[in-house]
C-alpha positions as CSV (number, residue, x, y, z in Angstrom):
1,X,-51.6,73.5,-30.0
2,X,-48.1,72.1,-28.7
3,X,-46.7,75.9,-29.5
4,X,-49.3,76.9,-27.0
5,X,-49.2,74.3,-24.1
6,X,-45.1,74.8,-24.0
7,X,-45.5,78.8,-23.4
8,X,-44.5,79.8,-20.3
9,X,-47.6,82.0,-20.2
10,X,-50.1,79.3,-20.7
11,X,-48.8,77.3,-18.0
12,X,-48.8,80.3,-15.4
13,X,-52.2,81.6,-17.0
14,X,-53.8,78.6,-15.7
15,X,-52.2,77.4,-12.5
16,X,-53.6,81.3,-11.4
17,X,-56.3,80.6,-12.6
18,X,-56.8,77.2,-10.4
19,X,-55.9,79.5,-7.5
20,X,-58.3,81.8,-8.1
21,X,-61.3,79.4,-8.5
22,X,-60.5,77.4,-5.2
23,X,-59.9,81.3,-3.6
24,X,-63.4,82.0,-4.9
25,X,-65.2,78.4,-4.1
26,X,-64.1,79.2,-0.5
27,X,-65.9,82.6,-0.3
28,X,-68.9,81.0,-2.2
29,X,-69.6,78.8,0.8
30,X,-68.6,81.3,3.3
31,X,-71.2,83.9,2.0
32,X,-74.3,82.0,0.4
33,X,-73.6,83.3,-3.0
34,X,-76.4,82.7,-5.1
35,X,-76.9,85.3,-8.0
36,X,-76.5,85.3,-12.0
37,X,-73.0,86.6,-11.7
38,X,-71.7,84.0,-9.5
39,X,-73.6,81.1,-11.8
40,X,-72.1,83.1,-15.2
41,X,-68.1,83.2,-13.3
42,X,-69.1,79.5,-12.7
43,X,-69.7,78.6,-16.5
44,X,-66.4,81.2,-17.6
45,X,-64.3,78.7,-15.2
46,X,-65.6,75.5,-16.4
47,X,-65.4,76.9,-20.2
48,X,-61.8,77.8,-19.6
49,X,-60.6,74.7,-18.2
50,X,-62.3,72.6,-20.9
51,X,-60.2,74.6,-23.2
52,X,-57.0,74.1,-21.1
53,X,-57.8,70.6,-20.8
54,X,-58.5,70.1,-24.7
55,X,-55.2,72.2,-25.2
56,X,-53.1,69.9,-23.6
57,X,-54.7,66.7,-24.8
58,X,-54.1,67.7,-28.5
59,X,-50.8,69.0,-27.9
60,X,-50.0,64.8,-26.6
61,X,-47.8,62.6,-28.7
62,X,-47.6,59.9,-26.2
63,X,-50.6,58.7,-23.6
64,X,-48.7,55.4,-22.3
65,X,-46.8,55.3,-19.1
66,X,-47.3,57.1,-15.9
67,X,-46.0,60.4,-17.1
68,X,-49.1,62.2,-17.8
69,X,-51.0,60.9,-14.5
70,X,-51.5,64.7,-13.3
71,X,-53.3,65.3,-17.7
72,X,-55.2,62.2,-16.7
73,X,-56.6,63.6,-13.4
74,X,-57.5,67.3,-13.9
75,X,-59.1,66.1,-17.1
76,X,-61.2,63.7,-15.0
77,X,-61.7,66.8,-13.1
78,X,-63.1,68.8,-15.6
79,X,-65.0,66.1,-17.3
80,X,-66.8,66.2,-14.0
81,X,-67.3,69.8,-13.4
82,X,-68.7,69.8,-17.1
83,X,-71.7,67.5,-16.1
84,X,-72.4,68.9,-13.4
85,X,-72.5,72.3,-14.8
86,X,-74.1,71.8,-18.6
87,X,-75.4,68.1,-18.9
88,X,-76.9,67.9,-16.0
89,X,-79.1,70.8,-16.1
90,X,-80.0,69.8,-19.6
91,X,-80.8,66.3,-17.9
92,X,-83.1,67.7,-15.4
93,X,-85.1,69.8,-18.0
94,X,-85.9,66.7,-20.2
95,X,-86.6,64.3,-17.3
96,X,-87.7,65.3,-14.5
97,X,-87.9,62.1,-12.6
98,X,-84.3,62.1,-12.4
99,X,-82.9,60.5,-8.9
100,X,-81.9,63.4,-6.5
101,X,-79.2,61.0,-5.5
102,X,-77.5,61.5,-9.0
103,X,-78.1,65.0,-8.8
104,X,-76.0,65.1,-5.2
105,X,-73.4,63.0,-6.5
106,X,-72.6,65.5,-9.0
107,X,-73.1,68.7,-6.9
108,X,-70.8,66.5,-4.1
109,X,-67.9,66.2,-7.2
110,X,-67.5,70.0,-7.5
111,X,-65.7,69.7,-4.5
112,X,-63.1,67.5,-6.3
113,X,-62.3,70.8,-8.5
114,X,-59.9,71.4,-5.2
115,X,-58.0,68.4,-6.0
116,X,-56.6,70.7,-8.9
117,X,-54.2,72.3,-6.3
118,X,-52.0,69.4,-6.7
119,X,-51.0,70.9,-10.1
120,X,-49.2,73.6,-8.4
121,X,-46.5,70.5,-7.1
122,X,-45.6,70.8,-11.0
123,X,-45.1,74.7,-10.7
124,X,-43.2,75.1,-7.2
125,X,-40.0,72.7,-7.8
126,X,-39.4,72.3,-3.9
127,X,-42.5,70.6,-3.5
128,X,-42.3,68.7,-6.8
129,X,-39.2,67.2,-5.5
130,X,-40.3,66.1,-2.2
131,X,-43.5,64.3,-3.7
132,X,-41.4,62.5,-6.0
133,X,-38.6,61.9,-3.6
134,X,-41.4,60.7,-1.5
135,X,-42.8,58.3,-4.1
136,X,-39.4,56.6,-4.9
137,X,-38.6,56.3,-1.5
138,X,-41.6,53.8,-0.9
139,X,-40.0,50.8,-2.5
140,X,-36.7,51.8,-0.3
141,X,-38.9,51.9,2.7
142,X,-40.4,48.6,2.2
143,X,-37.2,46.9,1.7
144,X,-35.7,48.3,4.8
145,X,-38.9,47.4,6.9
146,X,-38.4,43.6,5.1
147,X,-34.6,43.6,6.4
148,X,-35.8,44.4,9.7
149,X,-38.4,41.9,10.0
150,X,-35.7,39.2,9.1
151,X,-33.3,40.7,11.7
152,X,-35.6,40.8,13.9
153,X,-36.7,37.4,13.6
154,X,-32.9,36.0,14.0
155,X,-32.0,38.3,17.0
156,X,-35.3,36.9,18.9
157,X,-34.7,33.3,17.9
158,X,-30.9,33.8,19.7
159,X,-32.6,35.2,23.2
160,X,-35.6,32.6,23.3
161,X,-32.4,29.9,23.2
162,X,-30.6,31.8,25.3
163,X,-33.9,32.0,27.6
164,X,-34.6,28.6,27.7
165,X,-32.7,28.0,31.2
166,X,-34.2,28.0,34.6
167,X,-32.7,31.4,35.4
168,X,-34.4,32.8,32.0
169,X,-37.9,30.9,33.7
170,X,-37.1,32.9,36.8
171,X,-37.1,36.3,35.7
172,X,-40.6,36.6,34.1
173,X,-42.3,35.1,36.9
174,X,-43.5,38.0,38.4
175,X,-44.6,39.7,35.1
176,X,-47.8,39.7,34.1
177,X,-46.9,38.4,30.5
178,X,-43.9,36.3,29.7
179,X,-42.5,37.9,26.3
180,X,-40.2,35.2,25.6
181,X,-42.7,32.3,25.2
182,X,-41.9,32.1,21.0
183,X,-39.8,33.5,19.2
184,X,-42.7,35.3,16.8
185,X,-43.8,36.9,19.7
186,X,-40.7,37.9,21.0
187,X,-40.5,39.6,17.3
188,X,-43.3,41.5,17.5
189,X,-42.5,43.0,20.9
190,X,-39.2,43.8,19.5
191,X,-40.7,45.0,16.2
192,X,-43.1,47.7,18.5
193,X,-40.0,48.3,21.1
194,X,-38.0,50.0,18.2
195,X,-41.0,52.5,17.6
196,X,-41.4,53.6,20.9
197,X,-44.6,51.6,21.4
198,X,-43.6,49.2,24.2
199,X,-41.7,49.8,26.9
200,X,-39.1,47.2,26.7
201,X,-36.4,48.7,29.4
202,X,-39.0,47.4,32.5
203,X,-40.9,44.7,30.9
204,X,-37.9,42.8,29.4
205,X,-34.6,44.4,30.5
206,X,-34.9,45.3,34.0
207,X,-36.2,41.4,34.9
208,X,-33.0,40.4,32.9
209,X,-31.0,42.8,34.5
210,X,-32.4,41.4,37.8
211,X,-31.3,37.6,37.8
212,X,-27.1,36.4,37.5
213,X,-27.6,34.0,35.0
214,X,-29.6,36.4,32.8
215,X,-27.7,39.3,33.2
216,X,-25.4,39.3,30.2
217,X,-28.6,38.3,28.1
218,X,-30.1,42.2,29.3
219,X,-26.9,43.4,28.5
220,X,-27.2,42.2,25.3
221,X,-30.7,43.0,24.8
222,X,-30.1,46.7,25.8
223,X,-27.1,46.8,22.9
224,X,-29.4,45.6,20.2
225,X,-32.3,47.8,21.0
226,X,-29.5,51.0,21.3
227,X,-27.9,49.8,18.3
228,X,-30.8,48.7,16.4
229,X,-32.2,51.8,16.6
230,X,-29.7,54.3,15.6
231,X,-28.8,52.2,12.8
232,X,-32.5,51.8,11.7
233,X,-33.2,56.0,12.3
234,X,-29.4,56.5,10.3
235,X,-30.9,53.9,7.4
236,X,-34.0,55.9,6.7
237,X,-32.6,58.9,7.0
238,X,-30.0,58.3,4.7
239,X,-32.7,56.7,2.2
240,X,-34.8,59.8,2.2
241,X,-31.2,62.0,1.5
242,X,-30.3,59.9,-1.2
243,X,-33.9,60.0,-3.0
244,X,-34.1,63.5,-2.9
245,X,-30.9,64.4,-4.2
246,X,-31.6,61.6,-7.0
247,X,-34.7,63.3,-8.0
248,X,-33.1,66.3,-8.1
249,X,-30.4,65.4,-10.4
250,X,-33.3,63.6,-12.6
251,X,-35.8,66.6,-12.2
252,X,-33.2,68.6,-13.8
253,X,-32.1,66.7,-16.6
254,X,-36.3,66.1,-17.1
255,X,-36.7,70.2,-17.0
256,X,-33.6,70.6,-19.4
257,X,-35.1,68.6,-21.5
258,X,-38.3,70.1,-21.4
259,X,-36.5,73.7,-22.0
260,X,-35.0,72.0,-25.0
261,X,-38.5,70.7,-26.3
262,X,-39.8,74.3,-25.6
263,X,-37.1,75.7,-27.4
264,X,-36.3,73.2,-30.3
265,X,-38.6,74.0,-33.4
266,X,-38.2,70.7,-35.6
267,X,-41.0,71.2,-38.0
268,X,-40.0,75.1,-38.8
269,X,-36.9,74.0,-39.1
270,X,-37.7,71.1,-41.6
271,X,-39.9,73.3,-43.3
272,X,-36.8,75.8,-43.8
273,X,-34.8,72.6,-45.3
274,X,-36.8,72.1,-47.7
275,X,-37.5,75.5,-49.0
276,X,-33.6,75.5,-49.6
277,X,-33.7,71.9,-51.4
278,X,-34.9,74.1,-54.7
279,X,-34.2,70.6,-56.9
280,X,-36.2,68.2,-54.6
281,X,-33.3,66.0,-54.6
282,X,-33.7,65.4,-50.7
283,X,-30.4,66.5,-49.7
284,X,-28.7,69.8,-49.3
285,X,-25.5,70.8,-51.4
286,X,-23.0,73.2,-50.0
287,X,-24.3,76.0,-53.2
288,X,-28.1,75.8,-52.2
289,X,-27.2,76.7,-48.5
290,X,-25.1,79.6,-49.1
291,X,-27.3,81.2,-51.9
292,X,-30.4,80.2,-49.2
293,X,-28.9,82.0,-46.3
294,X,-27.9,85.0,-48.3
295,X,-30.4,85.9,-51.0
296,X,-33.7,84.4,-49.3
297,X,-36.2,86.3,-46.8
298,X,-35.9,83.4,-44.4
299,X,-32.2,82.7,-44.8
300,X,-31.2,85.2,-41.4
301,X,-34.0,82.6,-39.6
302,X,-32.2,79.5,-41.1
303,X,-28.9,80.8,-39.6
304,X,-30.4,82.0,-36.5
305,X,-31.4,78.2,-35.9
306,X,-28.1,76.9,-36.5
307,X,-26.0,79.5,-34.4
308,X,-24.7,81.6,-36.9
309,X,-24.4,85.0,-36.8
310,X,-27.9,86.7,-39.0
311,X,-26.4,89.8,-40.0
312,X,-23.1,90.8,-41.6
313,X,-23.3,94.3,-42.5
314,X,-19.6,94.8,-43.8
315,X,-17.4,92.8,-46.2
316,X,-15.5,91.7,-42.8
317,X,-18.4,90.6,-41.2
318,X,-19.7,89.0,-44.5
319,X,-16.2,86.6,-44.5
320,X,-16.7,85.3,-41.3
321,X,-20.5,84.5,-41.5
322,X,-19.3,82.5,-44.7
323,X,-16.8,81.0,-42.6
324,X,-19.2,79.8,-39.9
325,X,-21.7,78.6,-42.6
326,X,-18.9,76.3,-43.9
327,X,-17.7,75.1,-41.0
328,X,-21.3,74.0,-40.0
329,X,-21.7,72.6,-42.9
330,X,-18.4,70.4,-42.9
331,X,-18.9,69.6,-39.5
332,X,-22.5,68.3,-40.5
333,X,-21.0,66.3,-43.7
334,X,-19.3,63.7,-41.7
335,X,-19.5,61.6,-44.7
336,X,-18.0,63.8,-46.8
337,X,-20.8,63.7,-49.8
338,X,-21.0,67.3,-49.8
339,X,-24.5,67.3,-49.7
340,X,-26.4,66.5,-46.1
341,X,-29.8,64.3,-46.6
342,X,-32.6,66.4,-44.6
343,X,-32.6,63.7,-41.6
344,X,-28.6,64.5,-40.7
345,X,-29.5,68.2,-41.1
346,X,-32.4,67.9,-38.5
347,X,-30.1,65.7,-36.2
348,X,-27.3,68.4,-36.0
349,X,-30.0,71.3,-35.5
350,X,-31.3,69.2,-32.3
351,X,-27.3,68.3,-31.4
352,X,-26.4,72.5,-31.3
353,X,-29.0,73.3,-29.7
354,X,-29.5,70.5,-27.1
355,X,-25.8,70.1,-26.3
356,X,-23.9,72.4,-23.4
357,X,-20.6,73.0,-25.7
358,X,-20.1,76.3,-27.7
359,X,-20.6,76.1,-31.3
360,X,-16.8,75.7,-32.0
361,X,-16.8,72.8,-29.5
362,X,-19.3,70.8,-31.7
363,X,-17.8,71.9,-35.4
364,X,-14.7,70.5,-33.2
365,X,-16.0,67.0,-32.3
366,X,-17.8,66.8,-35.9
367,X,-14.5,67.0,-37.6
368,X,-12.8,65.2,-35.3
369,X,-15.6,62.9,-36.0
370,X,-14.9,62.9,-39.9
371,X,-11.0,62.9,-39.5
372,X,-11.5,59.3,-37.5
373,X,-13.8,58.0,-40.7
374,X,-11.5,59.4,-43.2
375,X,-8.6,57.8,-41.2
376,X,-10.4,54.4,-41.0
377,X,-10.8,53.9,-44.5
378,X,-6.8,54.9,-44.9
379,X,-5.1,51.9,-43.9
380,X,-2.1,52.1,-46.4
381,X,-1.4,55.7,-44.3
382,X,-2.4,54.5,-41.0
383,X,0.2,51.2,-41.3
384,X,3.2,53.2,-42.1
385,X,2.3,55.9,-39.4
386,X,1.6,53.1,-36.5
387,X,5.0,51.5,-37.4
388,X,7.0,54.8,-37.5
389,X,5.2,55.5,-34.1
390,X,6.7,52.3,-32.7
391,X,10.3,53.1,-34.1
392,X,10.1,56.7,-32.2
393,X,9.2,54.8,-28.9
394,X,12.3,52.3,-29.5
395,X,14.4,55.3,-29.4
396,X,13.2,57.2,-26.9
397,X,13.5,54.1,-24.8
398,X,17.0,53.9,-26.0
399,X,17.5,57.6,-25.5
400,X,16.2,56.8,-21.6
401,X,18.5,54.0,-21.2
402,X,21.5,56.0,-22.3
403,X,20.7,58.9,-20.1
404,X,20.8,56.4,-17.2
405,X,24.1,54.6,-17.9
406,X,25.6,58.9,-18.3
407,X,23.6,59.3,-14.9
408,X,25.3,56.1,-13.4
409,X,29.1,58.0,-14.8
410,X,28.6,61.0,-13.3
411,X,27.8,59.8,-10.2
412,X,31.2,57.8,-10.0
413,X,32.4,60.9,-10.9
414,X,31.0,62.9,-8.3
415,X,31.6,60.6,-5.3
416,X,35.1,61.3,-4.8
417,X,34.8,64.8,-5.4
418,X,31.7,65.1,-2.5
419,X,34.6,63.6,0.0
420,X,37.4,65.6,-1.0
421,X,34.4,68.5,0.0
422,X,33.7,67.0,3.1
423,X,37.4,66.7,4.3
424,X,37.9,70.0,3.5
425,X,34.7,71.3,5.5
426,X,35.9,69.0,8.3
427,X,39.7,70.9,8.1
428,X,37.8,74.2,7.9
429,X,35.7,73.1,11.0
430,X,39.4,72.3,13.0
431,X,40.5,75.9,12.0
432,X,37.5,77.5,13.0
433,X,37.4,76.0,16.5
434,X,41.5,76.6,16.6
435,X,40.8,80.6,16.2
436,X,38.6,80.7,19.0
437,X,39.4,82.4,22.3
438,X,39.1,81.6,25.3
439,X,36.6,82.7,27.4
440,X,38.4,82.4,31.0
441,X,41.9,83.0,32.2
442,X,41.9,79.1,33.3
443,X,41.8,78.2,29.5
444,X,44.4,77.0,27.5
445,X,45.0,79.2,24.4
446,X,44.5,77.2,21.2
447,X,47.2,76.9,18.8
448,X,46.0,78.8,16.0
449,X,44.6,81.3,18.1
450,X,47.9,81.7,20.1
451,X,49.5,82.0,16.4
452,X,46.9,84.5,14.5
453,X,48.0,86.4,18.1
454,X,51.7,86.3,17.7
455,X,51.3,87.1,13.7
456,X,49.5,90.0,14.7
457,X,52.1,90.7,17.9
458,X,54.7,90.9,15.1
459,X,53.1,93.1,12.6
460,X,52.9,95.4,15.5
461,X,56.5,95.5,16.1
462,X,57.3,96.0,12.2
463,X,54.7,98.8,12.0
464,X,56.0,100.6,15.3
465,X,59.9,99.9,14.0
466,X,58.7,101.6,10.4
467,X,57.3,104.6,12.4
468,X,60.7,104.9,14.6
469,X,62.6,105.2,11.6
470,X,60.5,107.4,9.8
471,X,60.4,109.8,13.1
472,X,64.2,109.6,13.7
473,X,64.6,110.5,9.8
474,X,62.4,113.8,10.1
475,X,65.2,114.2,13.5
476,X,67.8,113.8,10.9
477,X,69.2,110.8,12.7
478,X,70.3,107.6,11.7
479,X,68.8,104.4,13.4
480,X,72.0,102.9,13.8
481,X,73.8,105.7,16.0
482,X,70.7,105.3,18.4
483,X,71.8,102.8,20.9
484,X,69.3,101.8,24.2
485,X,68.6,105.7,26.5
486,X,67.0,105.9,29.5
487,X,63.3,107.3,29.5
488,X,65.1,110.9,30.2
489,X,66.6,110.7,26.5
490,X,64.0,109.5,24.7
491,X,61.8,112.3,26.2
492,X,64.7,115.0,24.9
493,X,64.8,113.5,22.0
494,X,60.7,113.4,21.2
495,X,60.5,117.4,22.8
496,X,60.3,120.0,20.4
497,X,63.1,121.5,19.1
């Protein structure tokens, strides 16, 4: 039975089924249906949700707490449609002095068999999550409305004292009610003003408004009311936001649970334990697992449960399926018997398949697990290793300290270095503005410009004297018998022979 009520197909089966027969319950009254067919569809309905109903009843561990109000009502349901459709009749036939007014009663509770719609708030998570978002949110609610009722009541006992003045006298004289006579009515007012069910703004502000020595009192009112009310709107509004994300996050850790239950198989899985326990010694040795899994029909099943791999077809793939059965297996021996009592066996079937992790994250945390007990019990190795721990943070705090005192040097070091630098950008700064020329005739020439000129000037002169020579030695005269000519001689001189 509880194989049957967590299919997916039962579940769907049925809520299409409840569809269907409040689909057809419509038509019924639309059309006057009266025939053997419709009273044969009628008992097929009832037969089948007597069966559902008796399904999900068995398939129960628990009936206390609130969590199976929606079993509670559709079985009332179908109790009901059960008398009415095969005690009463059998009730009638025996006596037949039987009040009519029972009889109605019964035919009236038919009608209830729509109330079976609400299952479908189970089926369609959107609407699931608003009715419980809806249902949490009622103690929120109440303890907002109690807050305001408190504020309330301290805001009006600060105007009816402010009121109490001759000017505050004057300005409801011409109303027709005087709002401010006590403060409990001044509440109420208030109380309806927020919810847009008085119209405070003329029968209590404008009269405030009106008079000098109640003016700042309207003002004040008008605040509060503006205040109160985006504050109250921003309250609820953020109530309803936080229950329905809330139910969210709990709606989905109660359906991955549910997949869980769905999926978990506890009782094959106990069963498969203790076809492998051959001895009946109530615990499982490391021998009767691997001989289990690998000469037994239901050893790929046993594996397949546990997350290892089912079929190894080579000698490769026969290794490493032995190495994942070991590695389960250590990681379930966290006490390091080398044989697992059923109970722990069970407990880390439920742990793989109910945790998020990968099957190497869990082996992981189990032997991390069983490193930590084997540690605890080691206190002659854990002494010596805590100790020699504290010596290597001595000297790496010595190490830091002498890295410091080096830093400390080369800074010293350093410093007169980085001014020599900085004189010699500031010389190199002196040249560069020296070299530049000038722009206008008015300028004076700098000095190192005027001497990078007369440098060049001078290289000239050498280069052109070089060039005499040579050309006066091609001439076949010597540089020395050449004395100043007039322009007339030099131009004899440099014409073609």
């Amino acid at each position: 039975m509880r194989y049957i009520n967590k299919t997916i197909f039962f579940r769907n089966f049925f809520g299409c089924l409840i569809v269907f027969n409040t689909a057809y319950m419509g038509f019924e009254v639309d059309n006057d249906w009266d025939n053997p067919f419709q009273d044969a569809l009628e008992h097929i309905f009832v037969a089948l949700f007597l069966m559902e109903t008796i399904v999900r009843m068995t398939a129960t561990e628990h009936f206390k707490g609130t969590n199976n109000s929606f079993l509670y009502f559709d079985s009332a349901i179908v109790l009901v449609s059960v008398l009415n459709k095969w005690i009463l009749p059998v009730i009638l036939r025996v006596h037949s002095g039987t009040d009519m007014k029972l009889i109605q009663v019964f035919r009236v509770c038919r009608i209830l068999r729509l109330a079976r719609l609400l299952r479908l708030v189970q089926f369609l998570r959107p609407l699931r999550l608003m009715e419980r978002s809806l249902r949490r949110g009622v103690a929120h609610f109440l303890s907002i409305m109690i807050f305001l009722v408190f504020f309330l009541y301290a805001a009006s006992l600060i105007f009816i004292y402010q009121l109490k003045t001759p000017a505050g006298k004057i300005a409801f004289e011409n109303q027709p009610d005087n709002y401010t006579e006590n403060v409990l009515k001044l509440m109420v007012y208030l109380f309806d003003a927020l919810f847009c069910g008085f119209d405070w703004v003329d029968k209590l502000a404008r009269p405030l408004l009106s008079q000098d020595g109640t003016r700042g009192v309207g003002v004040l009112l008008m605040i509060l009311m503006f205040c109160t009310k985006i504050a109250l709107c921003n309250l609820i509004t953020a109530s309803m936001v936080e229950n329905y994300f809330a139910t969210m996050h709990l709606d989905t850790v109660e359906m991955e649970e549910e997949d869980l239950y769905r999926h978990l198989d506890v009782e094959g899985f106990k069963q498969l334990i203790e076809e492998v326990d051959e001895k009946n010694l109530g615990r499982i040795s490391w021998k009767m697992f691997a001989r289990y899994a690998r000469t037994h029909q239901n050893g790929p099943k046993l594996l397949s449960l546990l997350g290892i791999t089912d079929t190894a077809k080579n000698d490769f793939q026969k290794k490493e399926q032995l190495l994942e059965m070991w590695k389960v297996f250590q990681a379930l021996d966290v006490a390091g018997e080398e044989s697992i009592p059923y109970e722990v066996f069970s407990l880390g079937y439920v742990k793989f398949k109910g945790s998020k992790k990968k099957m190497q994250g869990l082996i992981f945390d189990y032997l991390l697990k069983h490193v930590l007990l084997t540690v605890c019990h080691q206190e002659n190795l854990v002494l010596p290793m805590e100790r020699h721990i504290a010596s290597l943070d001595n000297q790496l705090l010595e190490r830091l300290r002498h890295l410091k005192y080096i830093q400390m040097d080369m800074e010293d070091i350093v410093k007169p270095v980085s001014a020599k630098l900085s004189q010699l950008e500031e010389t190199f700064a002196e040249a560069s503005e020296s070299m530049k020329f000038p722009t206008s005739n008015a300028e004076v020439v700098p000095v190192g410009c005027a001497s990078h000129a007369a440098m060049t000037l001078q290289n000239e002169i050498d280069a052109l004297k070089i060039a005499t020579e040579a050309f006066l030695a091609s001439r076949g005269i010597a540089a020395q018998d050449i004395l100043p000519a007039p322009t007339a001689a030099w131009l004899k001189l440099t014409s073609p022979a």
